[in-house]
C-alpha positions in Angstrom: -20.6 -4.8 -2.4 -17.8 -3.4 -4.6 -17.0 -5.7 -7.6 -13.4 -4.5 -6.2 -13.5 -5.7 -3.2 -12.9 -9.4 -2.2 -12.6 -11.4 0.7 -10.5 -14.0 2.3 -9.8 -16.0 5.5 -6.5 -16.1 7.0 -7.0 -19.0 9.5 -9.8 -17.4 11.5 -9.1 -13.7 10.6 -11.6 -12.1 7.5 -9.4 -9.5 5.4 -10.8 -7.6 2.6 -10.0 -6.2 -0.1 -11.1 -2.2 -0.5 -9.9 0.5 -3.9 -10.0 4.6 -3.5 -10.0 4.6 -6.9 -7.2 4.8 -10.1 -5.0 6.7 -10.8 -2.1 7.1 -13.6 2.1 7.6 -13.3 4.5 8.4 -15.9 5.5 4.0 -17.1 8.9 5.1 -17.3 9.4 6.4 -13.4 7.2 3.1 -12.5 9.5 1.0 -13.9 12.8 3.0 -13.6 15.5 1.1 -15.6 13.5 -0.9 -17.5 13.2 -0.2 -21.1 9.7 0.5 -22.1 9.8 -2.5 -24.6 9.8 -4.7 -21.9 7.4 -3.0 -19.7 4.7 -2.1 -21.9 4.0 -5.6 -22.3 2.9 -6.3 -18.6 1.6 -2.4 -18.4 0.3 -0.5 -21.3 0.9 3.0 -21.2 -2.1 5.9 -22.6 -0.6 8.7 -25.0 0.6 10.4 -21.8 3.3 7.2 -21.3 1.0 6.7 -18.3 0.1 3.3 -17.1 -2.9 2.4 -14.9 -2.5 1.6 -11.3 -5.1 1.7 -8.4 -5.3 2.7 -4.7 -5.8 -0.5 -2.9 -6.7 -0.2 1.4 -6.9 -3.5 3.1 -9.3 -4.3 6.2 -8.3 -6.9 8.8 -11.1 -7.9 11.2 -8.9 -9.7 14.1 -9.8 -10.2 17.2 -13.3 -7.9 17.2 -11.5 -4.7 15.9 -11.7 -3.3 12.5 -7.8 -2.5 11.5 -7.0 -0.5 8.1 -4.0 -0.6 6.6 -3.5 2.1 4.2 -6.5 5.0 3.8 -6.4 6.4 0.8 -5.4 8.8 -2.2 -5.4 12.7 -1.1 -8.5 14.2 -1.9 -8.1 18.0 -1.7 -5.3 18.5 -4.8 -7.8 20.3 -7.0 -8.4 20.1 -10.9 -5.2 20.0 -12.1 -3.9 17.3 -9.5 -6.5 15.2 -10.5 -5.5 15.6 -14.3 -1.9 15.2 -13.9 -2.3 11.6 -12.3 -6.2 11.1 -14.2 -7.4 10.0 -10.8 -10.8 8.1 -11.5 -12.9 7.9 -8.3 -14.9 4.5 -9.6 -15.0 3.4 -6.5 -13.4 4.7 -2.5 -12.2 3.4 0.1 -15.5 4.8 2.4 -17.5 3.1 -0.1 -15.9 -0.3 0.6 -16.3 0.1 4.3 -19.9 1.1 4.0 -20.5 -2.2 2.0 -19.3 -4.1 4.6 -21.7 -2.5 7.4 -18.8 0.1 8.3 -17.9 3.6 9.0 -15.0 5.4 9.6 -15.7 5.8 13.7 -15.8 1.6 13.8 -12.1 1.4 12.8 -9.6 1.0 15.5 -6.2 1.3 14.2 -5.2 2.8 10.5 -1.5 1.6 9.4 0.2 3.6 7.2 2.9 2.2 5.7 4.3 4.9 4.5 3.0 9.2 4.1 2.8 9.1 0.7 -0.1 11.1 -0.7 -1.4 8.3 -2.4 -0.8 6.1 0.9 -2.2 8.5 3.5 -3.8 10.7 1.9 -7.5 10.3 3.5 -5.5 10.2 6.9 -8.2 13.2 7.6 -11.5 14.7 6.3 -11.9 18.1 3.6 -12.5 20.0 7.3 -8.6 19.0 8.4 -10.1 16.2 10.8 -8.6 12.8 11.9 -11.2 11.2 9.3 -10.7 7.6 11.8 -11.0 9.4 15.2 -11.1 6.6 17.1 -8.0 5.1 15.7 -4.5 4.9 16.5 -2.3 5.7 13.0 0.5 3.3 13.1 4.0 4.9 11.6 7.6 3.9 11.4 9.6 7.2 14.1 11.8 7.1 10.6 9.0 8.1 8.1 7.8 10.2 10.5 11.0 12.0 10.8 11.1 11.9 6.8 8.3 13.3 6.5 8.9 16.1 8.5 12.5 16.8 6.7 11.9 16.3 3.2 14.4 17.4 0.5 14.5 18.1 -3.3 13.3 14.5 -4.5 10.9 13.6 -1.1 9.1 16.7 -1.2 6.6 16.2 -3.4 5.1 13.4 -1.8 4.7 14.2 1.5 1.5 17.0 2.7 1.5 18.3 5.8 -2.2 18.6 5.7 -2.8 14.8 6.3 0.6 14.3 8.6 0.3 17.7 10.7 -4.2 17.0 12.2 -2.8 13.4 13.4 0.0 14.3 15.1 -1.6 17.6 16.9 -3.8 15.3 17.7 -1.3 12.3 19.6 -2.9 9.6 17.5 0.2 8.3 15.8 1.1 5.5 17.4 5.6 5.1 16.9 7.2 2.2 16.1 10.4 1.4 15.6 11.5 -2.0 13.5 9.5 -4.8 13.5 7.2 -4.7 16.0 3.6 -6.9 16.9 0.7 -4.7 17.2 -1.6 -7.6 17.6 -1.4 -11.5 18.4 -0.3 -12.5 14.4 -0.1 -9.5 13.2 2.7 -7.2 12.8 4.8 -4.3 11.2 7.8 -5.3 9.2 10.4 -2.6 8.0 10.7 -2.6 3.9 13.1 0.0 2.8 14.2 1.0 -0.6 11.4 3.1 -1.6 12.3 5.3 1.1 13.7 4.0 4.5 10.8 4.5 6.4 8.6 2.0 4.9 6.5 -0.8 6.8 4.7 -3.8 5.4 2.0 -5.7 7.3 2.6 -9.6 8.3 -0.7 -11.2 9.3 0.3 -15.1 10.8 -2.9 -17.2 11.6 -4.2 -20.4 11.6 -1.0 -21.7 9.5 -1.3 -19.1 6.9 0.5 -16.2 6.2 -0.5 -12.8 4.3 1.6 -10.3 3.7 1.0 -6.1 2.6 4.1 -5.5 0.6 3.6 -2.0 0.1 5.7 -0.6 -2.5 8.2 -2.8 -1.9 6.1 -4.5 -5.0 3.8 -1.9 -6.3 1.8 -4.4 -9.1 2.0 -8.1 -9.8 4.1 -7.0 -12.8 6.8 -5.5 -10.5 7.8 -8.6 -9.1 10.7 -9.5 -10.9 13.9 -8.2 -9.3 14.7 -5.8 -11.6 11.5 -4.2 -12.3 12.1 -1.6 -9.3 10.6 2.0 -9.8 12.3 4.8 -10.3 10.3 6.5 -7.7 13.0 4.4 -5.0 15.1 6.7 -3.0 17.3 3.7 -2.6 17.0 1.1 -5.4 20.0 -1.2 -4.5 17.8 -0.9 -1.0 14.9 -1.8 -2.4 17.1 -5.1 -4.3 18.2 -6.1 -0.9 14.9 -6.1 0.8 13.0 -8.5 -1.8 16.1 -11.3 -1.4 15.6 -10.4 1.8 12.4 -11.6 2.6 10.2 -13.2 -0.7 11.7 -16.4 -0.4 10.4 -17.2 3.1 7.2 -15.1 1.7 7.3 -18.1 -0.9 8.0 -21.1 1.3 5.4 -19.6 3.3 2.9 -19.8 0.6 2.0 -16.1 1.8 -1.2 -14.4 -0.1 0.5 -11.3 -1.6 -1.6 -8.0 -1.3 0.0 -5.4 -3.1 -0.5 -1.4 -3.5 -0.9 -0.9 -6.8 -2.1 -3.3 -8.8 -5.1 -2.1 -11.4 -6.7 -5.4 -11.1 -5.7 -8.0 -9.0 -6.2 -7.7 -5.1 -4.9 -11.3 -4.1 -1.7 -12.7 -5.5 0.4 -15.5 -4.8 4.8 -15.9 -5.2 5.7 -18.3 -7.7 9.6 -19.2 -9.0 10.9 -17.1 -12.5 12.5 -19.2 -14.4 15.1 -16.6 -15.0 15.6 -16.0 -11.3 13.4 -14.7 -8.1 9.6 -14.7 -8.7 6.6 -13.9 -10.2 3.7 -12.5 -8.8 -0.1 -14.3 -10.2 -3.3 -13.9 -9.4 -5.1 -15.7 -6.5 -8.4 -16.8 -7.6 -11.3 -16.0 -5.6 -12.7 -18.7 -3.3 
């Protein structure tokens, strides 16, 4: 098994952790108004001003189905996509799935929480196919829509070669809002980085987990000012954490976040200086 990937127990659920890989972004868009004196010291940037981040799917196994949330980083950009963001393939997210005894025709439902490239980017194969065909590709009707009107600063991250084989084919399944796909687990609007955004809420056993999306792209962006410049809607973005991290805390939810180069579990804990931190969870 992946040296990535880990695994943990959400009352009687199994998640785990998978990676498609890393990946670099400009530190300065990843951090938007924060000066680079302050960031650099939670993420060091390369000679480019880039700083490391990773591609990381989760797998929920609930109730005998096999349920992925996020796929994957678009494969098909060519040479120079793969420069511009020095995407390192070290490990996928097929990989991960075949370590744990999987394929892609064993998973039932894919959530996207957003169309992002680097979201749902392996939403189909190199040959234009669903590359889960016997999944349902959960989406908010808003990022949908978004995706389907994009504008001057959206356009880049949306391509219709990933969004255009699922919907021909009827497997996005709409939601609107919050909304229970399965006994515990559920879709939870997250606005800010664009409206459209979901997260995943997994209840069971008395524990909580929670896939933040980019809401909180790395551990490091967990303080409340230390949104990206990448939000379409920052103030959005502001409202959203105080919206929901301090019941994430009293919770005690596991954090899984995005981004983060290195660490697949996190926990909440109080800043000193106001909202939270984000740390490591160790492994079991």
């Amino acid at each position: 098994m992946s040296t990535w990937t880990q695994s943990r127990q959400i009352g009687p659920v199994t998640v785990h952790s998978l990676t498609d890989g890393q990946f670099r972004l400009d530190g300065g868009a990843m951090f938007g108004s924060v000066p680079r004196v302050l960031w650099e010291r939670v993420a060091l940037p390369d000679d480019l001003n880039r700083v490391r981040l990773r591609i990381n799917p989760l797998l929920i196994q609930l109730g005998g189905e096999n349920i992925l949330i996020e796929t994957g980083m678009w494969d098909q950009g060519g040479e120079k996509f793969e420069q511009m963001y020095a995407l390192d393939r070290d490990e996928t997210t097929f990989r991960g799935l075949d370590a744990l005894g999987l394929s892609p025709d064993d998973i039932h439902l894919v959530i996207n929480t957003h169309l992002h490239f680097d979201h749902a980017g392996r939403n189909v194969t190199t040959l234009g196919e669903p590359t889960f065909p016997n999944a349902r590709y959960v989406v908010q009707r808003q990022e949908l829509h978004d995706a389907r009107h994009t504008h001057e600063r959206s356009r880049a991250s949306y391509l219709p070669a990933y969004i255009d084989p699922i919907e021909h084919a009827g497997l996005f399944e709409i939601v609107d809002g919050e909304h229970e796909l399965r006994p515990g687990l559920s879709v939870l609007p997250l606005p800010g980085h664009n409206l459209g955004q979901q997260g995943v809420v997994l209840r069971a056993g008395g524990q909580t987990l929670v896939y933040v999306a980019d809401l909180i792209p790395t551990l490091a962006h967990a303080p409340t000012a230390y949104i990206m410049g990448y939000d379409l809607y920052p103030v959005t973005t502001l409202e959203t954490r105080k919206r929901h991290l301090g019941q994430w805390f009293e919770e005690g939810a596991l954090i899984c976040t995005p981004h983060d180069p290195d660490v697949p579990f996190a926990r909440l804990h109080p800043n000193p200086k106001g909202g939270f931190t984000l740390h490591a969870d160790p492994a079991p």
